[in-house]
N, C-alpha and C positions, 0 to 999 in steps of 0.2 A: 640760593634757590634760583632757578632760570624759571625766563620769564613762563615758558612754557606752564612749569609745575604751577606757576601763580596764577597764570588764567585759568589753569584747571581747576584751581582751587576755590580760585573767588569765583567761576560759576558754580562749583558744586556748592558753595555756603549760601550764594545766592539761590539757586534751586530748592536748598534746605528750607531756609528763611522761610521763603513765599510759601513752599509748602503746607505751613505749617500754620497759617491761616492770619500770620500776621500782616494786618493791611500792609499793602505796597507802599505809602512813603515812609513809614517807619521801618520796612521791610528794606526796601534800598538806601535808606539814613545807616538804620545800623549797622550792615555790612560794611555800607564807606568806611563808618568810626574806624571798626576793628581792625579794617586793613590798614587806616593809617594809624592807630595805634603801634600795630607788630612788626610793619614796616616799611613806612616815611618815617622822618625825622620826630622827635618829641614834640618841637613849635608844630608842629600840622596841626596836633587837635586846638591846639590856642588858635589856628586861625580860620578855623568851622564858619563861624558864622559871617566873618571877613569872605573868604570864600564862595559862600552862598549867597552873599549879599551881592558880591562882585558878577555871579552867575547870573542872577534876574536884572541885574538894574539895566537892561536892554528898553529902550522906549516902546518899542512894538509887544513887549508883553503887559506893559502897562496897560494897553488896550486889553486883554483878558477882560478883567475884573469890569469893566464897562461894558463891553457885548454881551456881560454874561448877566448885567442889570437890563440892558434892552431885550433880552429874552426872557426874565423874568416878567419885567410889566407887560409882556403881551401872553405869555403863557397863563402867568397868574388873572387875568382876566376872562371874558367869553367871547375873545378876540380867535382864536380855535373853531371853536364852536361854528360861530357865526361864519368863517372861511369857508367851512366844511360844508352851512347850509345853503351858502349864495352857490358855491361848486356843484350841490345836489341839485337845486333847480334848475337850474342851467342844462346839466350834462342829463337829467333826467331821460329823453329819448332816447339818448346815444344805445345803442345794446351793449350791457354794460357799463352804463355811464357811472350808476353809483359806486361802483370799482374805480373807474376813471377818476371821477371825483374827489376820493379818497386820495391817489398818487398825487393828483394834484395842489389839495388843499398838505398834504405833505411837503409836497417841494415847495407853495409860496412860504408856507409857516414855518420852514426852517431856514427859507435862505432869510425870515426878520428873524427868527429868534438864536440860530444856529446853532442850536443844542436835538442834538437825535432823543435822547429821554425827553424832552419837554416836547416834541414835535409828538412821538409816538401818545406821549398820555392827554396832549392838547389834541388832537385829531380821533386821536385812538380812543376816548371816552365817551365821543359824540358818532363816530364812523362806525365803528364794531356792533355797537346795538341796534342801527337804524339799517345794517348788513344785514344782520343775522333775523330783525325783524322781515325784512325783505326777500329774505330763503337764500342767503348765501351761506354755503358751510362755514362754518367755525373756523376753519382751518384756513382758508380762505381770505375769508375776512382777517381773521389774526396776521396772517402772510403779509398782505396789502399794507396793513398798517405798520407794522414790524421792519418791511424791506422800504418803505417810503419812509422811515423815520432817519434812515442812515444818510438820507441826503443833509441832513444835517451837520456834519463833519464834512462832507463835499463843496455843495453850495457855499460861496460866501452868504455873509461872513462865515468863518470856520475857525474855531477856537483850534481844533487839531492842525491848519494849515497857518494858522499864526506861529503855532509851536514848531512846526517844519520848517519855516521861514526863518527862523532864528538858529535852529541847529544846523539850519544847508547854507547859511549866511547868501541867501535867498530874497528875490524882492516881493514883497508881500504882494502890491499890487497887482503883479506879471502871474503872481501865484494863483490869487482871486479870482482873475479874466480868462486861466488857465482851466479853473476848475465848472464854467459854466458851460461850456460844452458839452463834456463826457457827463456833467450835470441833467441838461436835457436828453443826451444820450441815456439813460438810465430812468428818468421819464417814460422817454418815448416806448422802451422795452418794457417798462412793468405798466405802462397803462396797453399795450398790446397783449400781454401775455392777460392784461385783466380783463379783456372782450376775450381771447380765445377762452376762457376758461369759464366765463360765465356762460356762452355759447356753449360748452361743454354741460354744464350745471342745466342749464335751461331746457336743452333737446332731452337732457335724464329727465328730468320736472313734465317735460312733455310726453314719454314714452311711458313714465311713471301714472299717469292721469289716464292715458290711453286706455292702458292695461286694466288699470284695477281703479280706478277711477279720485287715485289720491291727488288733493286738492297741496299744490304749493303755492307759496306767497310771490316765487320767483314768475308765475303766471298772473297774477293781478297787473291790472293795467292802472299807472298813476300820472297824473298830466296838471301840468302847471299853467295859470295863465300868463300872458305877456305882463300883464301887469304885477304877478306876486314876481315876477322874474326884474322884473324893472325896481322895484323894493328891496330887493336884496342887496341891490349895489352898494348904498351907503354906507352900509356895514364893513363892504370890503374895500373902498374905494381909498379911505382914509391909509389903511396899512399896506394897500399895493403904491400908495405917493410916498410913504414912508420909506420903504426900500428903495424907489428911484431913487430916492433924493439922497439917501446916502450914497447909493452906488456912485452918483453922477460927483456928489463931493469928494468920493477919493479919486474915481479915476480921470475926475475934472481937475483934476491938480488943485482942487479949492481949500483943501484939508489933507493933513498926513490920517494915515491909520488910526493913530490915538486920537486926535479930533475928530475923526471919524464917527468912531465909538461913543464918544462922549455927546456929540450929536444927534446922533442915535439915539443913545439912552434919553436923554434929555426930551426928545420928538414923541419918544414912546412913552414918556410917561406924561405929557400934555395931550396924547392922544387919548389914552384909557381915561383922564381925569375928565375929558368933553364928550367922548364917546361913551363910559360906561360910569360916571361919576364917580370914579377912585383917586379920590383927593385926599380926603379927611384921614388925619395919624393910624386909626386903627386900618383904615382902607389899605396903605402903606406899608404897614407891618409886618404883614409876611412877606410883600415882594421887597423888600430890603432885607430879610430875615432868611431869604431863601438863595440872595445877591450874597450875601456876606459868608451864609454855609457853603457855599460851592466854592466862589473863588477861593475860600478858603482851603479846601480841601484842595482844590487846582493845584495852586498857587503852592500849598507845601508838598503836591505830588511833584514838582515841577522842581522845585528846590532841592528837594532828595535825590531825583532824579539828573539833576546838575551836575549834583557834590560826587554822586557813582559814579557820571564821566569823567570828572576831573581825577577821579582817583586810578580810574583804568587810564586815563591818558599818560597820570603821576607813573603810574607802574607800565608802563609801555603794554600794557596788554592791546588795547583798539589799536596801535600804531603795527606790533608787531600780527596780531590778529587781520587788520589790513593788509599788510606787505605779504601772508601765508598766502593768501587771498588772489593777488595778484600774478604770485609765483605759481599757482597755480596754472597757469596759462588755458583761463578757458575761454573757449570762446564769446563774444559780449551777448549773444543771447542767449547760452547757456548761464554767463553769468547772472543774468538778468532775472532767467527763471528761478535757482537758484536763493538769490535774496530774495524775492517775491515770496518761495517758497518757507524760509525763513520765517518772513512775516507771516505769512499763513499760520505757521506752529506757534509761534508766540503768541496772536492773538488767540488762542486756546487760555490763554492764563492771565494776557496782561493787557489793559487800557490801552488805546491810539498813543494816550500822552505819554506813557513809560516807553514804549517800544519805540517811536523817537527818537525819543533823547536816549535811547540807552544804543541803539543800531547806528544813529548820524556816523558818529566818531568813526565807526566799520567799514561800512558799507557804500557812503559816499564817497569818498576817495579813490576805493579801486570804481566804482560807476563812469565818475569824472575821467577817470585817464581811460577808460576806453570809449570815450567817445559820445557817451549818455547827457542829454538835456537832462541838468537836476530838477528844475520844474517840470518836464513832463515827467519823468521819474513820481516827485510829489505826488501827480495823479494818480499815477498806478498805484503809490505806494498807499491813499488814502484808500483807494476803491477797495483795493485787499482788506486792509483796517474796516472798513467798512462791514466785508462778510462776520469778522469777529465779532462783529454788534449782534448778526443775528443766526450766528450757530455754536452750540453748547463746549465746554460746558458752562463757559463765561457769560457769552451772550447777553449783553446789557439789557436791549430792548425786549427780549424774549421774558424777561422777567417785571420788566414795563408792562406788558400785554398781560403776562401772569397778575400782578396786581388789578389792573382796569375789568379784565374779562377772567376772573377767576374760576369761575365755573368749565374752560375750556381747556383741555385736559394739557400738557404741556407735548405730550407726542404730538397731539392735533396741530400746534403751534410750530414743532417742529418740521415736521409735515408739510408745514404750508408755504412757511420760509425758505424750504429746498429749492422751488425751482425759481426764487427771483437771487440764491445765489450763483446757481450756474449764471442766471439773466448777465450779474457781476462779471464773471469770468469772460464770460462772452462781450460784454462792453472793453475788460484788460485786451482780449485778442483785435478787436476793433481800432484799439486805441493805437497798440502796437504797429498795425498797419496802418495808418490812417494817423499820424503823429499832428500831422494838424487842427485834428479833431480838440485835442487841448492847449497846442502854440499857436492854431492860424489865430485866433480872435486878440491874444496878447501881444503879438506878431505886429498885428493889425491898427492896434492901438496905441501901443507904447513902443513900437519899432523894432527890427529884428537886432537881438541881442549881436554886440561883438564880440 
């Protein structure tokens, strides 16, 4: 059988698989088997777990299973909460501010806990009510919190750009420093786009009042004093020292990535135990219960995920799949678009962490030989990953928001998420121009790559 028939084959069985509703790492586990059952060698299946073992025991993914403890003990607390209310006083005047607010307390709370699901239901179960109390649509509000949760996989730390870092054989750090620009760039866009819109909301609230004399909440006037504004800091003070200090231990050369982590973790959970008295065994319980389900889950998506490149590499499928690729002779932005677009379709069906590890082996390669920074690449390729968070039918976060705000219909939610993913798109064409936007600060820092 040529290769050709056999990449068709393992995507169509792979297609089949997933379709059919079986989670994805037993879904990419058991595809591996079969093909090396029917054909590699008989020893292949004796050396499965040899294999897989060989796959992970990389030191930077060891850090996983720790980042994903230091975002539990500040998710699992009312370390959220509290971000969300010191951002609310503060930005209170702004026009817009509680919009603002919201982006905000999004981006600090994911770049400590670097999880998009724990960002959106730690910001998103304190933000959404105190929205939609205040007369912001539903829609809206769900948007705000939905598109601000995916900085989570952007922002370091980034459990998705660990796992990039390891397929692109990629320096993690260079990656991190890489990803805080287009970072703020995506900030700076959804907290603008969240004044032009309540502006929009507010002049409706006001022509609505005019006319027939209906009363919104978006028209009350709320004012904090200097003082409740000076009370709030403490709350926040402790977890924005928290993120310095790790930042400044990796890229102070004081610590690798996995001490990193472990530091982290460690920092957060003496913080919650002074700050919010979660000490005691039962206290504990679930943020160690909720650390050990995920990495779990990660960690065997991450394994399957391995074992299916190694099998496509065994069967020269990614190799000759690459080389189709290249022969192509297209041009590097047409390439570029291209794989991006790639990523677009797949995140319709599968996780940041599958579409990784299952694309590296492809798609890096012909990138590399025409000329493409594979870390700025990374960027773009998370920001893509990123819309898959929050448009259907996958859509992680959109069903985050469905849980917290149940009552808000899921079109509404659809709806609202639309225009902070053009925002996305618009950040990729930015980025594309303006390549410094994600290498000047790495550049800057760690030296320009030779």
């Amino acid at each position: 059988m040529s290769v050709l028939a056999i990449g068709l084959l393992f995507t169509a069985v792979t297609l089949l698989v997933m379709f059919s509703g079986v989670p994805i790492a037993f879904a990419l586990g058991s595809v591996a088997a079969v093909f090396m059952f029917f054909l590699m060698p008989a020893s292949s299946l004796d050396t499965v777990t040899q294999n897989v073992y060989e796959e992970m025991s990389s030191i930077t993914l060891l850090s996983i299973p720790l980042f994903i403890l230091k975002g539990a003990a500040i998710g699992k607390s009312r370390a959220g909460q509290d971000l969300y209310a010191a951002m609310h006083v503060w930005m209170n005047r702004v026009p817009g501010g509680l919009g603002i607010a919201n982006v905000f307390a999004c981006a600090l709370f994911a770049a400590m806990a670097g999880s998009s699901p724990a960002t959106c239901s730690a910001i998103g179960s304190a933000g959404i009510p105190e929205m939609r109390k205040r007369g912001y649509s539903p829609g809206f509000a769900a948007g705000i919190i939905a598109a601000g949760g995916t900085l989570g996989i952007l922002l370091p730390p980034s459990i998705t750009m660990i796992l990039y870092a390891v397929a692109a054989e990629q320096s993690l750090a260079r990656l991190f420093l890489a990803g805080i620009g287009p970072g703020l760039l995506l900030v700076a866009l959804f907290a603008t786009y969240a004044v032009l819109r309540y502006r929009s909301e507010h002049a409706a609230a006001v022509r609505a009042f005019a006319g027939s004399g209906t009363q919104s909440a978006l028209l009350a006037d709320e004012r904090f004093t200097m003082a409740q504004k000076v009370e709030m800091l403490p709350r926040v003070v402790p977890f924005v020292l928290l993120l310095v200090g790790v930042m400044v231990a990796l890229y102070g050369g004081f610590a690798t990535p996995s001490e990193t982590a472990g530091l982290g973790a460690v920092l957060a959970l003496v913080l919650i135990a002074i700050a919010y008295k979660v000490w005691r065994p039962r206290d504990l319980k679930p943020i160690l219960a909720a650390t050990l389900k995920e990495s779990t889950m990660l960690m065997l998506i991450i394994g399957m995920s391995l074992l299916f490149s190694y099998v496509m590499s065994y069967l020269h499928i990614s190799q000759e799949a690459a080389g189709w690729i290249v022969g192509l002779q297209l041009s590097r932005w047409f390439l570029l678009a291209t794989v991006l677009g790639l990523v677009i379709v797949l995140g319709f069906f599968l996780p940041p962490v599958s579409i990784i590890l299952m694309l590296a082996p492809i798609v890096l390669p012909p990138l590399k030989a025409a000329g493409f920074d594979l870390i700025w690449f990374g960027i773009l390729m998370t920001i893509v990953m990123e819309t898959g968070l929050i448009h259907p039918p996958v859509g992680l976060n959109l069903f985050v928001i469905r849980n917290i705000a149940p009552d808000i219909p899921l079109s509404a939610v659809i709806r609202g998420v639309l225009p902070f993913v053009g925002l996305m798109f618009f950040a990729i064409l930015l980025i594309c121009l303006v390549p410094s936007i994600a290498t000047g600060l790495p550049n800057v820092v760690m030296g320009v790559p030779k």
